[in-house]
C-alpha positions in Angstrom: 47.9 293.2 17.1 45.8 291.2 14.4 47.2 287.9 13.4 44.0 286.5 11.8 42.0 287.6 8.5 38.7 285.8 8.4 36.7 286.7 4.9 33.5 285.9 4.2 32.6 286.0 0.5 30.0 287.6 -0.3 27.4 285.5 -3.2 24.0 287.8 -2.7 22.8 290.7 -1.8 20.5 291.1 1.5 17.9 293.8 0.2 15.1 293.1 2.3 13.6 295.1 5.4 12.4 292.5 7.5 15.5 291.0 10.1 13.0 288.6 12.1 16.1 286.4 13.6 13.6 283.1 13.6 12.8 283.7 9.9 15.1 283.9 6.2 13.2 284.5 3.8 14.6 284.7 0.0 12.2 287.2 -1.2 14.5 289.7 1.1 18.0 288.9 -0.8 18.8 289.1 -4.6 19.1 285.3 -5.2 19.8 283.8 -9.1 17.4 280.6 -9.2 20.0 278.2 -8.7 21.1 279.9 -5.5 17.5 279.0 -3.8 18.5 276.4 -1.9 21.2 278.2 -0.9 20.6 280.9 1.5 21.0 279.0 4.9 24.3 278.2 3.7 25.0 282.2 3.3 23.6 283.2 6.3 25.3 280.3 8.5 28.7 282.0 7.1 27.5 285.3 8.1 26.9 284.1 11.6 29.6 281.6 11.6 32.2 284.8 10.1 31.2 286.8 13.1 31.6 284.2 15.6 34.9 283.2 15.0 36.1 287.0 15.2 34.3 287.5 17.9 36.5 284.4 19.7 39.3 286.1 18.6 40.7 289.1 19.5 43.9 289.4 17.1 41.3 288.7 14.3 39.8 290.9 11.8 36.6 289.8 10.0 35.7 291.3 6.2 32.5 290.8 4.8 33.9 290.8 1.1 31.6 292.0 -2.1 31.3 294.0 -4.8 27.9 295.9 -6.5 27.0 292.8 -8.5 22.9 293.5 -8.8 21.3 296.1 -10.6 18.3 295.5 -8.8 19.8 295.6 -5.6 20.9 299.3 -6.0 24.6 300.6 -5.3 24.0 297.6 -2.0 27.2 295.8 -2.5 27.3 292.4 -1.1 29.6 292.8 1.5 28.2 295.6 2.7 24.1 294.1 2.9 26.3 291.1 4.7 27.7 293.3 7.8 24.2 295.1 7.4 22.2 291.8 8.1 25.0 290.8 11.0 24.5 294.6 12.6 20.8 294.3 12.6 20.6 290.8 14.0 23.0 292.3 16.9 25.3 289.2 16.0 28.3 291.9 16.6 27.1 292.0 20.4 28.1 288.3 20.7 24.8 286.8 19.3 22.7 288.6 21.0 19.3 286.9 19.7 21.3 285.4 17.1 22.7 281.7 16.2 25.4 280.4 18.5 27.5 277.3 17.3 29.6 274.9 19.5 33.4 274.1 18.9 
């Protein structure tokens, strides 16, 4: 049974190619200006979404997002967010990905 709904909001769109673990680099998401000094932040909930499902079995984690840039393509943000979690194997318990304590 779930009891737990853990959403992450989506606030970009991951359109790069490149999913080098030890590396984020902007040019591969569709960041406004003022969200340049943001992308750690994004990415840390990414990992940090998956990790607290993954602790919890009655949970279910949503990656939330709509289509919200053109030059992204139909890529909604949700959607490049599960994307960039799948490729990094962070579904597989952080397999080469970021682990947090507590």
């Amino acid at each position: 049974n779930l009891t737990h709904l853990i959403i992450v909001a989506g606030h970009t769109v991951f359109t790069g190619r490149d999913l080098d673990v030890d590396r984020v680099d902007p040019a591969d998401w569709s960041l406004e200006k003022f969200q340049m000094s943001q992308l750690d932040a994004f990415t840390g909930h990414i990992s940090e979404g998956v990790r607290l499902a993954a602790a919890d079995p009655s949970s279910m984690l949503i990656f939330s997002g709509g289509v919200t840039r053109r030059h992204a393509g139909p890529r909604s943000e949700g959607f490049s967010y599960w994307q960039y979690a799948d490729a990094h194997g962070w579904f597989g318990h952080f397999k080469g990905g970021p682990e947090r304590n507590g």
